[in-house]
C-alpha distance (Angstrom), angle and dihedral (degrees) to the residues before:
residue distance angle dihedral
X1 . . .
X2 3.61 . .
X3 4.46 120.2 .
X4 3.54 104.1 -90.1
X5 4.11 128.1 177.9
X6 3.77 110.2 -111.4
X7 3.70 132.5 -172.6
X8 4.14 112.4 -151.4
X9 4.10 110.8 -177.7
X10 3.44 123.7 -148.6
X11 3.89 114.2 -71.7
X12 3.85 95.1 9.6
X13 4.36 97.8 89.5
X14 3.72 116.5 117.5
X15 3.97 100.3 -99.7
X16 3.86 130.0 -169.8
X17 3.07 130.0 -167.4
X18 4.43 107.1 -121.5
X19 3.22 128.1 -172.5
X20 3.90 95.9 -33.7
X21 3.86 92.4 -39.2
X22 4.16 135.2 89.3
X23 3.52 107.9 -116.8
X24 3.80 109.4 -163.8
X25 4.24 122.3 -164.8
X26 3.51 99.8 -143.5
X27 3.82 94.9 161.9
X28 4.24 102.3 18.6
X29 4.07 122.3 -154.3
X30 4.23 91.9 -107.8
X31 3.73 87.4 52.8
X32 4.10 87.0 67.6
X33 3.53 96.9 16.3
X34 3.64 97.6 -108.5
X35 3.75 97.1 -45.0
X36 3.18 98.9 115.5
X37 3.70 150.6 -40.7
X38 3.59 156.4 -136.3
X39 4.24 128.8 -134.5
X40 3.78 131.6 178.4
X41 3.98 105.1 -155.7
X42 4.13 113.2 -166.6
X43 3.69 95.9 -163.7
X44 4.08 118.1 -175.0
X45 3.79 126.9 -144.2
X46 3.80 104.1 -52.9
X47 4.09 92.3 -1.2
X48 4.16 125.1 127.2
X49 3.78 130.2 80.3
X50 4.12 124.5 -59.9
X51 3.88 124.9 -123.2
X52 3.80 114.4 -34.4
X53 3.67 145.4 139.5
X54 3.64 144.2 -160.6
X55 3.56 140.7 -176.3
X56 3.98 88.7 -103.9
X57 4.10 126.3 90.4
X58 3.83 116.8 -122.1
X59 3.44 133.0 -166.1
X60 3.70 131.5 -179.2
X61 4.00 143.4 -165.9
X62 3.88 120.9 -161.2
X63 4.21 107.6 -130.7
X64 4.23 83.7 -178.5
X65 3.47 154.2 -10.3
X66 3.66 120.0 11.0
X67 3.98 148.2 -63.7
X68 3.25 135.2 -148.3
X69 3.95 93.3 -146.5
X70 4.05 125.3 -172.0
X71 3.90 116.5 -176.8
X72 3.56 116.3 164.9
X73 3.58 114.2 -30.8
X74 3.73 89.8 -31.6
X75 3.91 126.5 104.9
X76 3.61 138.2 -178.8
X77 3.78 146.1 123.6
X78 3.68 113.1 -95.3
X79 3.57 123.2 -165.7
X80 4.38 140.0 -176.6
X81 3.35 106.6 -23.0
X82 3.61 119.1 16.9
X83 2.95 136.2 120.1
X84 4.51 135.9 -137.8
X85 3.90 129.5 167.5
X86 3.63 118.8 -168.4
X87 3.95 116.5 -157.9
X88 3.70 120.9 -132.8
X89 3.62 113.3 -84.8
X90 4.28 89.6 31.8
X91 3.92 116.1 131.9
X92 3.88 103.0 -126.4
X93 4.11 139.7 159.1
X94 3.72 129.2 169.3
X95 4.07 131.5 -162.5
X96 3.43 136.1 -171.5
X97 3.68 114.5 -100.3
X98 4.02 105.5 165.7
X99 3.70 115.8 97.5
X100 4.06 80.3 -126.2
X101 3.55 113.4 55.9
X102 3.82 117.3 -86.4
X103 4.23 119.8 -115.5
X104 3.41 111.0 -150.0
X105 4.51 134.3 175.5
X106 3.12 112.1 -134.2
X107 3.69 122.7 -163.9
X108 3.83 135.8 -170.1
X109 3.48 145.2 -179.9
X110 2.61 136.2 -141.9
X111 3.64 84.9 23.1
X112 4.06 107.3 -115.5
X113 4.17 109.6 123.7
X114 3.68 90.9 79.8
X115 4.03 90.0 71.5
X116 4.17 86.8 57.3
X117 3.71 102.2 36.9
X118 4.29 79.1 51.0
X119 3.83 95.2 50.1
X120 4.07 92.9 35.4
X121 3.68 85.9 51.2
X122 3.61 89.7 58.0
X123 3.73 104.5 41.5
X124 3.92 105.2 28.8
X125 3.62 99.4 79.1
X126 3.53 116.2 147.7
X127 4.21 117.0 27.0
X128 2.90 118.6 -111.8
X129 3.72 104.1 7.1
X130 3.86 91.5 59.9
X131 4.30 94.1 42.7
X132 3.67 95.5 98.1
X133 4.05 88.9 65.6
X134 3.73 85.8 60.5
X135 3.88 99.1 86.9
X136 3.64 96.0 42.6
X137 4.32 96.7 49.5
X138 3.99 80.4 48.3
X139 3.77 96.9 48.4
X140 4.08 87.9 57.7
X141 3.90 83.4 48.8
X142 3.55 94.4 50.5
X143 3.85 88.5 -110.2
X144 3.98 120.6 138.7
X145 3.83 117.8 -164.6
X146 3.71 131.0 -162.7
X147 3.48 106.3 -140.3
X148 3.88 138.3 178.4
């Protein structure tokens, strides 16, 4: 599919629901042909995905609430307004950490999470029965997580 200009309004983005949070594609991977893309996450008190990497760079803005954000051997709460990239390669996990849930931008590029969050969507059901599925539907998304 060629790059096309698109116009998604408010409330009408293909959302799933991942891992206890809405992840919305605001900007999808065929839009730019895979070079990048662009993700709402709504992430709930203690909500959002656990250590990981991939050979992708990420950066993220908070719209509301706040995040309890880890990249590398940095962590902090981050709240409205800031700001955090996380190079390719960088270990990193957020959670919700607002009583209301947390609004987050998420960009990639090249654009490759939106396979995962698809497939993880589809197969991680029930937390925490269906957690140990996690590392496998990352490893064919180039994903490694850092669990236990």
């Amino acid at each position: 599919m060629a790059k096309h200009a698109m116009v998604v309004e408010q409330g009408r983005a293909e959302t799933l629901d991942v891992m206890g949070a809405k992840v919305s594609f605001l900007c999808p991977a065929a839009a730019t042909e895979k070079a990048w893309s662009l993700i709402e996450v709504t992430a709930p008190r203690d909500a959002g995905p656990p250590p990981h990497q991939h050979p992708w760079d990420e950066a993220y803005y908070v719209l509301e609430g706040a995040l309890r954000f880890r990249i590398g051997d940095t962590e902090r709460t981050v709240q409205r307004g800031d700001f955090l990239y996380a190079p390719a390669g960088t270990v990193h996990a957020f959670q919700g950490a607002s009583e209301q849930p947390a609004r987050v931008l998420v960009f990639d590029a090249p654009a490759a999470a939106e396979g995962f969050f698809r497939e993880a969507a589809a197969e991680v059901r029930e937390l925490p029965r269906d957690l140990a599925k996690v590392p496998e539907i990352g490893a064919r998304h180039r994903l490694q997580f850092h669990l236990g």
